[in-house]
FISE-599026 format. One record per residue (C-alpha): y, x, z. Coordinates in steps of 0.2 Angstrom, whole numbers, plus 5000, padded with zeros to 4 digits. Layout:
% FISE-599026
YXZ
...
***
This chain:
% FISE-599026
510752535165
510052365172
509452465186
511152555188
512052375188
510552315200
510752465215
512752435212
512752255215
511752295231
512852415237
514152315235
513352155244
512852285259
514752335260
515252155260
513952125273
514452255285
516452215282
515752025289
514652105303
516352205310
517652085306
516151935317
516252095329
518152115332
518351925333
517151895344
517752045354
519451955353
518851805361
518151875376
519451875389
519452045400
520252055417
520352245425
519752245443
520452385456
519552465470
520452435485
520552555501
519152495513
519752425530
517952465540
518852575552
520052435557
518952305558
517952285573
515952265572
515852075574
517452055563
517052135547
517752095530
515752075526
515251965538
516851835536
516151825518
514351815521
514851655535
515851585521
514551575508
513351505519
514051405533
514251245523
513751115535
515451175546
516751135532
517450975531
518850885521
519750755520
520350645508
519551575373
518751715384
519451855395
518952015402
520052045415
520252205426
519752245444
520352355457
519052435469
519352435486
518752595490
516752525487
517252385499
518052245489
518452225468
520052125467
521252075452
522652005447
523051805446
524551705445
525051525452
526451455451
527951415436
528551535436
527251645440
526751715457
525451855458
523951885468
522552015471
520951915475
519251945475
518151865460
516651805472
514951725463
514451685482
515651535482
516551405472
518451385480
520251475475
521051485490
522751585496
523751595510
525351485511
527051515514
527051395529
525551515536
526451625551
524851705557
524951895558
523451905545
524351795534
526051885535
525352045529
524751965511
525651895497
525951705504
526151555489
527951485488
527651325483
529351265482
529751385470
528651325457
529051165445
527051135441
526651135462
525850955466
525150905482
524050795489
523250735505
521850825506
521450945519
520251055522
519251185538
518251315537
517451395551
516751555551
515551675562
517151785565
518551685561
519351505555
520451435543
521151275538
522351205524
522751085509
522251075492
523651065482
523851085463
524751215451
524451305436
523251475438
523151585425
521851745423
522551845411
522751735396
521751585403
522851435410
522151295418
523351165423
523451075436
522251165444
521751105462
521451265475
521751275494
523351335504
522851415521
523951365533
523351435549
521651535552
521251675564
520051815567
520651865545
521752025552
521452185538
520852105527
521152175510
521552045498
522851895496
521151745492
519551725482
519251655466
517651605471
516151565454
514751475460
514451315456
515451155460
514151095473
514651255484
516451215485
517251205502
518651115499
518250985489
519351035473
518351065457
518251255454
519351335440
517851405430
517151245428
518951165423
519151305411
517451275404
517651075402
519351085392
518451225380
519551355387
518151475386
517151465369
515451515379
515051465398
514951645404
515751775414
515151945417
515552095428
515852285425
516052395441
516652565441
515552685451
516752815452
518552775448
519752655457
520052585438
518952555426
518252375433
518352215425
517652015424
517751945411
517451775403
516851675385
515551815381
515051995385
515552165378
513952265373
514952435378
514652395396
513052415397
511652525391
510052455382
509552265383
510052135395
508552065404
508651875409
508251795427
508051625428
508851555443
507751485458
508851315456
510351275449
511851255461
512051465466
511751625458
509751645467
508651725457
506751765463
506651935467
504652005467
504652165480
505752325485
504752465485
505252655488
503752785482
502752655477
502652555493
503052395495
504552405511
505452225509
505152065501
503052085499
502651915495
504251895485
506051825491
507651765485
509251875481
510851805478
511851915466
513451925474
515051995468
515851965486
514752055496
515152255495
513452295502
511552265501
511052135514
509452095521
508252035535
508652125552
506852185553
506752235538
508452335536
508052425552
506552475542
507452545530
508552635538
507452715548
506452775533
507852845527
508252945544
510052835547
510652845564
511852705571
513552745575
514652585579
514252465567
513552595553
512052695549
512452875546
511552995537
511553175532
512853185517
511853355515
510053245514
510953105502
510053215486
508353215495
508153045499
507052935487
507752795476
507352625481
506752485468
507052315466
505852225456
506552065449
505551965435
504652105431
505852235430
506052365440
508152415444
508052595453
509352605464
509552795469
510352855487
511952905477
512052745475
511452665491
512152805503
514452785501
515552905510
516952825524
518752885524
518153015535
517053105524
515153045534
513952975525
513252785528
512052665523
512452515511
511052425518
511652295530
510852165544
510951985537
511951885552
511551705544
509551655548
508551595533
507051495532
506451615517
506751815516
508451795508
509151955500
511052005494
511252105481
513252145481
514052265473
513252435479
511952365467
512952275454
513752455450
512152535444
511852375435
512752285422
512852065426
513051925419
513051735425
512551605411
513151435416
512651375401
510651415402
510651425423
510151605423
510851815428
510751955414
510352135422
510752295411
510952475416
512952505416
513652635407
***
């Protein structure tokens, strides 16, 4: 009978223990605040080679010393551009006014275009109307960017900025007033997620504002991107939902803090070494649709995989794409395969082309990309809090 009482009482404490273990789960599940991100229709076909949506974006991340200036958790969904761009939804303003930007770890500013803004490019996006809003603050501060392909110049200004149930207020960002060489592009601004250090304008990035006021119960942000389906995408921030990802998340230190650079060892394809041989750096990118490397190197690449140029792409046989060999990156120790489903994407046209593009910014070091043709096999997350990436394969 002791016994009986014994294996009862056990039950019973392994009942109350899994009741606590779900209820920890649903709350903490409840605390991480999910934003849905859409795929949006690519615009490669009405951009011209020099002018790509890819190159404004890999100028803006790195072309630093030409920007001058004067004066609870979410998971939140994303839109895919067609395997070009994930964007979602933000508003500014009281009341509200929405905007589709991209969520880009390869800078630090929220930017969008102003009302005052009369360009063309400018005209054919959802433009801030700051005189509609009773939160909008200004300020003398202004800001230039000049790109490889393009230039833009503004104020930082201050509103409130909500993502999803997150609200910081008075939140400083950047209004474009006028820019040029920005037509097709497919998105209204960028929330940009590095660190402070990488901010173009001066103002201190929402994450960090968010983060500082205890908004966000951890400091982390993670991202889900739909291989297949427009929907399905999300960010989101305070903490990460295990059902995104298969297995365990494997941690990368970062080379220094300040961006999202981990060490990356080599990328071999059949077992030999084609790229980074005595290691490199890649920066996990969220803003960069492609894969981007060396011009020497990618040339290598695609000739192995037989890719024939055609304007600013490299084609291949759609009828080859199951033939073709994965390549892997190894990063810490940890090889990510990276099949040519995955590395081979189809234009509005139905050819087949190469996600591995030339890098047009010169770097001291091999420097690698990894944007999102990779971040869709793999499962990311940036840990502010211990400086470092965590890679799982996504479901």
């Amino acid at each position: 009978m002791l016994r009986t009482q014994t294996s009862l009482s056990t039950w019973s404490q392994k009942i109350h223990m899994k009741w606590l273990v779900l209820l920890g789960l649903v709350a903490f599940s409840e605390c991480i605040v999910k934003i849905p991100l859409r795929r949006v229709k690519t615009m490669r076909n009405a951009i011209s080679g020099k002018n790509t949506l890819n190159n404004i974006l890999k100028e803006h991340a790195y072309r630093l010393p030409q920007i001058s200036f004067r004066g609870s958790n979410l998971t939140h969904p994303l839109r895919n551009i067609r395997d070009l761009f994930y964007v979602g939804n933000i508003t500014i303003g009281t009341p509200p006014q929405e905007f589709q930007v991209i969520f880009d770890t390869g800078s630090s500013d929220l930017w969008v275009a102003s009302i005052f803004c009369n360009s063309s490019s400018c005209a054919a996006h959802v433009r801030f109307r700051h005189h509609q809003s009773s939160t909008f603050r200004p300020t003398n501060k202004t800001f230039r960017i000049t790109y490889g392909s393009g230039r833009m110049k503004g104020v930082v200004v201050h509103d409130t900025v909500r993502i999803g149930d997150l609200v910081s207020t008075d939140q400083p960002f950047g209004l474009c007033l006028k820019d040029s060489g920005f037509k097709g592009i497919p998105f209204d601004g960028i929330l940009g997620l590095s660190y402070p250090n990488k901010t173009f304008s001066g103002a201190f990035p929402i994450f960090d504002k968010l983060k500082n006021e205890g908004a966000i119960s951890e400091p982390v942000f993670a991202f889900y991107l739909s291989k297949d389906k427009q929907e399905g995408s999300v960010v989101m921030f305070g903490g990460v939902d295990h059902r995104y990802y298969k297995g365990e998340l494997n941690w990368v230190p970062l080379i220094q803090v300040g961006d999202w650079f981990v060490h990356m060892d080599r990328i071999t394809m059949k077992r030999k070494v084609i790229a980074c041989s005595d290691g490199c750096k890649a920066l996990v990118d969220t803003g960069t649709s492609d894969i981007v490397g060396p011009s020497t190197l990618v040339n290598n690449i695609w000739k192995l995989i037989r890719a024939r140029p055609l304007g600013p792409q490299y084609f291949v046989s759609c009828s080859a794409v199951n033939t073709l060999p994965s390549i892997i990156f190894t990063i810490n120790g940890i090889n990510y395969r990276l099949p040519a489903r995955a590395y081979i994407h189809k234009d509005s046209r139905g050819r087949c082309y190469s996600a591995f593009k030339e890098n047009t910014v010169r770097t001291s070091r091999e420097t690698w990309i990894l944007g999102d043709a990779f971040l869709r096999r793999y499962f990311s997350v940036f840990d502010r809090g211990n400086d470092r990436i965590g890679l799982a394969q996504a479901v």
